[in-house]
C-alpha positions in Angstrom: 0.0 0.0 0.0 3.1 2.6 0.5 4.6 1.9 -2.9 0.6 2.3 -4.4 0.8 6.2 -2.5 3.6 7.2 -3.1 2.1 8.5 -6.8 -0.1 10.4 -4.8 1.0 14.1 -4.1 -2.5 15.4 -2.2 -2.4 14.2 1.3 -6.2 14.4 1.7 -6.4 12.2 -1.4 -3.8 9.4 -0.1 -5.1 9.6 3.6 -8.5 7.2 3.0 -6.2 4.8 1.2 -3.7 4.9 3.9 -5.9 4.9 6.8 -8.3 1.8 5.1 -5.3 -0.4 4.0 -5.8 -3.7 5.5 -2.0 -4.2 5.8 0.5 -3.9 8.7 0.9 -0.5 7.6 -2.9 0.5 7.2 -3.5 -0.6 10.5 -0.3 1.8 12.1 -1.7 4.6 10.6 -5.3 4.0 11.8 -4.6 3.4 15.1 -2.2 6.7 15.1 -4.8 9.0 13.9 -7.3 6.9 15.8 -6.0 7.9 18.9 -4.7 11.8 17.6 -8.6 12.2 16.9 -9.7 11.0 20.3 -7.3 13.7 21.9 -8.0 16.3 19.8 -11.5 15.9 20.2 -11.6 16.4 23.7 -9.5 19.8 23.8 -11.9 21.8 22.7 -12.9 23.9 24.6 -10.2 22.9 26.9 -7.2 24.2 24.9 -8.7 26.3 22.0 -12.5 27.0 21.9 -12.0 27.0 18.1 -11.4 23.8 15.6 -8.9 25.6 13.2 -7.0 27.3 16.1 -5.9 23.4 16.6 -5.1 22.5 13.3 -3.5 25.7 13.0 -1.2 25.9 15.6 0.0 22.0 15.1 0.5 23.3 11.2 2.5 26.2 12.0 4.5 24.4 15.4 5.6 21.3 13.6 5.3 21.6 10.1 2.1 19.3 9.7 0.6 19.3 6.2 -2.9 18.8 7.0 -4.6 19.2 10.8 -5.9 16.6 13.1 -9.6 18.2 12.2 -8.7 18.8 8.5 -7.4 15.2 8.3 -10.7 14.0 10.3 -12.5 15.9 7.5 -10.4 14.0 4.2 -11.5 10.6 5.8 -15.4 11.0 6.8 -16.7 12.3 10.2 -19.0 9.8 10.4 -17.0 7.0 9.3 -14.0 7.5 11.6 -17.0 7.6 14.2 -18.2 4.3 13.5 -14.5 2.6 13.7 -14.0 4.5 16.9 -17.3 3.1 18.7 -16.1 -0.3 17.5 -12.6 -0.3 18.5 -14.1 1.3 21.7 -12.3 4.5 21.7 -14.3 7.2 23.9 -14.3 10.9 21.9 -16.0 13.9 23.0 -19.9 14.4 22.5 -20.0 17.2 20.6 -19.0 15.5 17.8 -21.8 13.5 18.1 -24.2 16.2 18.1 -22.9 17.9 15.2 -23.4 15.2 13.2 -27.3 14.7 14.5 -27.7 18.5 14.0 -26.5 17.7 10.2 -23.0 19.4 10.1 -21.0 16.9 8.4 -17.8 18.2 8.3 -15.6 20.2 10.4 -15.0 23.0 7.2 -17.3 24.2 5.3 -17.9 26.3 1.9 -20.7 28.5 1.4 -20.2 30.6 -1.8 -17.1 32.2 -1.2 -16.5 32.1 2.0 -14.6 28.8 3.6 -16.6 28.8 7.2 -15.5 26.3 10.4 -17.9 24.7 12.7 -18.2 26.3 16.5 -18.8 23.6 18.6 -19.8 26.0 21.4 -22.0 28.0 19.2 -23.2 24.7 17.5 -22.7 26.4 14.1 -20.6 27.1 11.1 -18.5 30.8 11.3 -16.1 32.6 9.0 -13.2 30.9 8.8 -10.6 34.0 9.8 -7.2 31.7 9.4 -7.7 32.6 6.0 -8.2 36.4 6.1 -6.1 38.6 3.7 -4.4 35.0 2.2 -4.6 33.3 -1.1 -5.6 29.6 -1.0 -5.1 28.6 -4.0 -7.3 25.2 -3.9 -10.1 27.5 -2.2 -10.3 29.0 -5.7 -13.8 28.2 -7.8 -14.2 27.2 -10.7 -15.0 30.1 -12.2 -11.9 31.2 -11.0 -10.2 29.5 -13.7 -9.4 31.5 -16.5 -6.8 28.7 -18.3 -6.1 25.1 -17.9 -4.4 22.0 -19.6 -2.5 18.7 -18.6 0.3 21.2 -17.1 -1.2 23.9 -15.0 -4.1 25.7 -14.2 -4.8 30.2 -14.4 -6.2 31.4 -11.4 -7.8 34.8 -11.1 -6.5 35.4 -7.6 -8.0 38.9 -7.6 -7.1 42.9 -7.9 -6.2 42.2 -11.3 -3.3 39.5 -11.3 -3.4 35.6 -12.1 -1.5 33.1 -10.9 0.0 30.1 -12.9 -0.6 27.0 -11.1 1.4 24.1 -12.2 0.1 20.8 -11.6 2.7 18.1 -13.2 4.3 15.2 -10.6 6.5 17.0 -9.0 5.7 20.1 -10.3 8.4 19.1 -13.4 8.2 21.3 -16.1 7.8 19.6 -19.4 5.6 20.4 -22.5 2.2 21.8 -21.3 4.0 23.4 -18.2 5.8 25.7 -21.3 3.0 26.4 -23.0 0.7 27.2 -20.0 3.2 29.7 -18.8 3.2 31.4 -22.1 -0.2 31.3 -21.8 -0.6 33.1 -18.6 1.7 35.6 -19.6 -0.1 36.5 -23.1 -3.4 36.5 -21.0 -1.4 39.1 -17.9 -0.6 41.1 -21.2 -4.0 41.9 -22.5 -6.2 41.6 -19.5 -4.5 42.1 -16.0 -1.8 44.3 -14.3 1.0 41.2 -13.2 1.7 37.3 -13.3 2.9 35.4 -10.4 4.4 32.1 -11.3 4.1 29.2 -8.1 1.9 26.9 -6.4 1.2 25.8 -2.8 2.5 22.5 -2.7 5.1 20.7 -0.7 7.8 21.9 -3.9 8.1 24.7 -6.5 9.1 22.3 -8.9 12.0 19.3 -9.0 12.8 20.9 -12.6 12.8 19.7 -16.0 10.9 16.7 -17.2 14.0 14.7 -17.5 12.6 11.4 -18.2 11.6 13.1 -22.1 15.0 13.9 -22.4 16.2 10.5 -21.5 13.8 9.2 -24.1 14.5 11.7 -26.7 18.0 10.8 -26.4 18.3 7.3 -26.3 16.1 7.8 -29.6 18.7 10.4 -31.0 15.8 12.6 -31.8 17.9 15.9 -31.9 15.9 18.2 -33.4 13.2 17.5 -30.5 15.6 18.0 -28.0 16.2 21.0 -30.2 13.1 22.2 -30.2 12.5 21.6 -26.7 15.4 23.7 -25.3 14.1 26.6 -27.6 11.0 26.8 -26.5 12.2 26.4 -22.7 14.9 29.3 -23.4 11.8 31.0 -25.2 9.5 30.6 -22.2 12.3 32.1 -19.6 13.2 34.8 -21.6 9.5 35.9 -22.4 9.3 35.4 -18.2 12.0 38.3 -18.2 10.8 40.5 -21.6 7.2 40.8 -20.8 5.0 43.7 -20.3 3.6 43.1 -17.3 5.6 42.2 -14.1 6.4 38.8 -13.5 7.0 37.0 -10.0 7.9 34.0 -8.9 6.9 32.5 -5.8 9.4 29.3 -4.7 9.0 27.0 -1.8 10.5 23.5 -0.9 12.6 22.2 -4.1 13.2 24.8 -6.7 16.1 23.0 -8.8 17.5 22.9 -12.7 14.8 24.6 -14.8 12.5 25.9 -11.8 16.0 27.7 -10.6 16.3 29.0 -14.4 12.5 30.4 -14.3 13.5 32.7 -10.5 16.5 33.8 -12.7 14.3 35.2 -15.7 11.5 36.4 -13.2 10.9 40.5 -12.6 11.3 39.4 -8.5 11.2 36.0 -6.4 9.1 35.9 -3.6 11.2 33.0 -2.0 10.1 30.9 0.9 12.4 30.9 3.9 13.0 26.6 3.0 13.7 26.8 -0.3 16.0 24.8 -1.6 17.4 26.1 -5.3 20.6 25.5 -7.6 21.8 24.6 -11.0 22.1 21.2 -10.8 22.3 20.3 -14.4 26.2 18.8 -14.4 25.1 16.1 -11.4 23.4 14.7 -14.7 25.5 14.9 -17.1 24.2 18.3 -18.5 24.3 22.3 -18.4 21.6 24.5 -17.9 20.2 25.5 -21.0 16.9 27.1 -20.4 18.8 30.0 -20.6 20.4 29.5 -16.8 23.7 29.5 -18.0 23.4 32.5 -20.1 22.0 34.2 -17.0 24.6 33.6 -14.8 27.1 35.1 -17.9 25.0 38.3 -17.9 25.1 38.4 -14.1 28.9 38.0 -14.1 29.2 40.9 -16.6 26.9 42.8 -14.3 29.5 42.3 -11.1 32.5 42.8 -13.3 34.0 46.3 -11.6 37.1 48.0 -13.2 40.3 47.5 -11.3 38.9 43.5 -10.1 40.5 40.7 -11.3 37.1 39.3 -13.7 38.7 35.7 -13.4 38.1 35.4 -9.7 34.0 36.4 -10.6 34.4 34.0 -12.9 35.8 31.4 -11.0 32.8 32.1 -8.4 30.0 31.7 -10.8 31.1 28.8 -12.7 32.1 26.6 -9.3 28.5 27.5 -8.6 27.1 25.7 -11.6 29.8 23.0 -12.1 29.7 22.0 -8.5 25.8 21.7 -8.8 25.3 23.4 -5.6 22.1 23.9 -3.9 21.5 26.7 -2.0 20.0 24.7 1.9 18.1 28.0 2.6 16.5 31.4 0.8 19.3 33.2 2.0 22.1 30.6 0.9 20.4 31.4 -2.6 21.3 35.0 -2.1 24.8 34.0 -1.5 25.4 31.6 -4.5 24.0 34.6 -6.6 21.1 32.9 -7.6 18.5 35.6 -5.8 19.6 39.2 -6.1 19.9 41.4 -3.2 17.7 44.5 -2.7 15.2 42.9 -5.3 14.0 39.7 -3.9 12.5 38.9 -1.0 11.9 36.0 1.5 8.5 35.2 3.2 8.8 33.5 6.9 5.3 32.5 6.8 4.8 29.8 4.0 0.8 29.9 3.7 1.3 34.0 2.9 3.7 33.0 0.1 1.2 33.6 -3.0 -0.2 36.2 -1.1 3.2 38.1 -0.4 4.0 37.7 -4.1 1.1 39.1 -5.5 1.3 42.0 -3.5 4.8 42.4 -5.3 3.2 42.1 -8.7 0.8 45.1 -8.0 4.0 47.1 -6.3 5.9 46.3 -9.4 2.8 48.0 -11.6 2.1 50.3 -9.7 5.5 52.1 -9.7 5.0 52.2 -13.7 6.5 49.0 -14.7 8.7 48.8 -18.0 9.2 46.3 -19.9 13.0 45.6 -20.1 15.4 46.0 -23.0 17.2 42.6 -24.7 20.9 43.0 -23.5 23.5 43.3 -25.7 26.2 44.4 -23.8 27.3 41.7 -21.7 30.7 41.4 -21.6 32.8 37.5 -22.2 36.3 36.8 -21.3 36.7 34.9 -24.5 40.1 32.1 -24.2 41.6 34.5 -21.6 38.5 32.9 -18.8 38.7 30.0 -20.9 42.4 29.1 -20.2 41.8 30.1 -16.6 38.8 27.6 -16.3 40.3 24.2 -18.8 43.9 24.9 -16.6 41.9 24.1 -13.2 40.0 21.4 -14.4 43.2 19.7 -15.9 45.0 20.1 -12.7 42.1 18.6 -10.9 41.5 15.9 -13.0 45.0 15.0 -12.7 44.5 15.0 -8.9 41.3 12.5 -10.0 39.1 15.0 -8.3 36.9 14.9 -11.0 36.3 12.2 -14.0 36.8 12.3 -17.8 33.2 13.3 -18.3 33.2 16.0 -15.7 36.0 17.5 -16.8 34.6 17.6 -20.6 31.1 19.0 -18.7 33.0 21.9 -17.0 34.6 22.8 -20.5 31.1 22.8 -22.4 30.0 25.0 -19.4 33.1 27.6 -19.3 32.6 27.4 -23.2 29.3 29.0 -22.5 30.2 31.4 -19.9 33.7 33.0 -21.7 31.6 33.5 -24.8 33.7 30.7 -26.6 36.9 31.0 -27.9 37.0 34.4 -28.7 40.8 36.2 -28.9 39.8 39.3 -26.1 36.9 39.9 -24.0 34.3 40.7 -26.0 30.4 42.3 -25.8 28.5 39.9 -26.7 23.6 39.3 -27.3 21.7 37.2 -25.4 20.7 35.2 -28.6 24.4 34.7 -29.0 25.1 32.9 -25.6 21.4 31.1 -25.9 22.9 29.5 -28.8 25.9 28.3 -27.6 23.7 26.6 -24.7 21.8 25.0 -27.3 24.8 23.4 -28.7 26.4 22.7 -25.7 23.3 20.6 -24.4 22.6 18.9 -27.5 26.1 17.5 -27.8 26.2 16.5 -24.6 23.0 14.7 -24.9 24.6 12.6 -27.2 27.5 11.3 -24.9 27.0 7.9 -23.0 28.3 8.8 -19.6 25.3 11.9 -19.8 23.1 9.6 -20.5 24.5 6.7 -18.1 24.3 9.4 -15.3 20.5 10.6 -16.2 19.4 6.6 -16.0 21.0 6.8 -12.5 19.0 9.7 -11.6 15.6 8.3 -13.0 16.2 4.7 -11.1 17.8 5.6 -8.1 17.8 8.8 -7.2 21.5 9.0 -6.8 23.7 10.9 -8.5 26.6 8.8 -10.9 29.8 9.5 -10.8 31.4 8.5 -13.7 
């Protein structure tokens, strides 16, 4: 029964299945929440005279998905009722008397409003845990303004949308692309901002990697092809759109989720997020236009007098080394959030909340679309030297392997601007394409492909 769950991301959905299991497992978790729902049930009024103040506090105090009443509510009221009296277990009255009076859940919707039963009033109120905050599964139907296979357009009110993804994982693959080129033509013509995120458990693990693997193994190039273009296009009309753009991360935010924040006007970050480049751990380089970003932002840090090959040093250990920022404000460090424009929320359920309030900041102050750069400045063979003479000396050390060291080439490749003879100014377009090539040919290795296998049946990284 825990291998048949584990495809299931909605706890309220994989709770019944769980707690009705007639395996060793089944009956551990029934007798858990058995015996949780007997407690709980019996502090009211003693410790909170209100049913969400519970389920609150144990949500906010240790992290808990779902509350002991919200949880009560997923599997049936009156069923968990009936396998209490027969197992014997005592639980307050007033549950009892709910259900006789017909309330038949612990939460309730009426309209638009998301009430909670009183048990000491004996009747549904406003539900004020939700007061000034965006629950995105709280949102009608007609709230929907956009939806396929990948992600779903919420009209989340004063004139902004949210693009919901809803993909395993949240992975970005096909219809994730085209929805958020969706929801950004649709924030162009009809409202004042986008936000780009979603209140589950992750931001998103990345790219659909598994369509690479297959692509691959099938030598279909020019899909791959096509697929990195339009991911490059997606980012980059993320960054050049008329209408401000945020992105709201939480929980994993990794590969081509990472290369979306970059793009994005301003990140509204969750204090656990958990965000890097992590592209080379497979075999790869970022090339939704990640790599290209962290060339512009070198440019951008270049300041006359520095030595440029110690920025560049700094950024490109950042990528090669696959590092994951452990917090929001590691991400700030490993330049992957700027200072001074984004921002980290403490409280995860204001996330969407704190992030649309930054998309009607950014419009208000008389938003401008940005200008395509063409100024950013390469170190041409000068970096590159730099960057193929350390990975030489390490792989002579056997720090790294064969294929990592051919990887970090590829990658400083990218970042120098290729071989050109003296730093140069050099277009976006320009270092898109080299990212394109870069990807494709390593696509085409073994070892890349040996490593993404490893990834997609174990989970662990391959070293070799």
């Amino acid at each position: 029964m825990l291998e048949t769950t584990k495809a299931i991301d909605d706890l309220a959905q994989r709770l019944p299945l769980l707690f009705n299991a007639d395996d060793k497992a089944g009956k551990f978790y029934q007798a858990v929440l058995l015996n949780l729902f007997h407690y709980v049930s019996f502090r009211i009024p003693e410790t909170a005279d209100k049913i969400n103040k519970i389920d609150e506090a144990l949500k906010a105090g240790f992290g808990w998905e779902m509350g002991p009443f919200e949880m009560w509510d997923a599997l049936g009221i009156k069923n968990v009722c009936d396998i209490l009296k027969q197992q014997n277990i005592v639980y307050a009255s007033w549950v009892d008397e709910m259900l006789n009076a017909n309330f038949l859940s612990f939460y309730s919707k009426k309209e638009h409003t998301y009430q909670v039963y009183n048990p000491l009033q004996k009747q549904y109120e406003d539900n004020n845990s939700f007061k000034d905050i965006v629950i995105l599964k709280h949102k009608t139907d007609d709230a929907i303004v956009f939806e396929n296979t990948g992600v779903k357009i919420k009209d989340i009110g004063d004139n902004v949308i949210c693009c919901e993804f809803q993909t395993k994982m949240n992975t970005v693959g096909g219809d994730v692309m085209q929805g958020v080129m969706k929801a950004i033509d649709l924030a162009e013509k009809n409202y004042q901002g986008l936000v780009i995120g979603n209140q589950g458990p992750n931001f998103s693990a990345g790219a659909n990697l598994a369509l690479v693997y297959m692509l691959a193994c099938e030598q279909d190039w020019d899909e791959i092809d096509m697929a990195c273009r339009m991911f490059q296009k997606m980012n980059m009309r993320i960054r050049y759109s008329s209408i401000p753009v945020v992105v709201a991360t939480q929980g994993l935010s990794l590969g081509g989720a990472c290369e979306m924040s970059l793009h994005a006007d301003k990140v509204q970050a969750a204090a656990e997020t958990y965000t890097g480049l992590v592209e080379a751990g497979v075999g790869i380089i970022p090339a939704g236009a990640g790599t290209k970003e962290f060339a512009l932002r070198l440019s951008d840090s270049f300041i006359e007098g520095d030595i440029e090959i110690n920025n560049l040093r700094e950024r490109f250990m950042t990528i090669a080394m696959a590092k994951v920022s452990t917090s929001a404000a590691e991400a700030f460090d490993n330049g992957i959030f700027r200072k001074g424009i984004d921002e980290v929320t403490l409280n995860g359920r204001r996330l969407i909340s704190e992030a649309k309030k930054s998309v009607i900041e950014l419009a208000e102050a008389g938003y401008v679309m940005p200008q395509p750069r063409k100024d950013i400045k390469v170190l041409g063979v000068q970096g590159l030297g730099a960057i193929q003479a350390a990975a030489s000396i390490m792989k002579a050390g056997n720090y790294i392997s064969d294929h990592d060291k051919l990887i970090s080439e590829k990658l400083a490749y990218i970042m120098c601007g290729g071989d050109l003879s003296s730093p140069t100014l050099v277009s976006e377009d320009y270092l898109l394409q080299l990212e394109r090539e870069a990807f494709l040919s390593l696509c085409g290795t073994r070892k890349t492909l040996e490593r993404i296998q490893a990834i997609l049946t174990t989970g662990k990284p391959l070293r070799n």
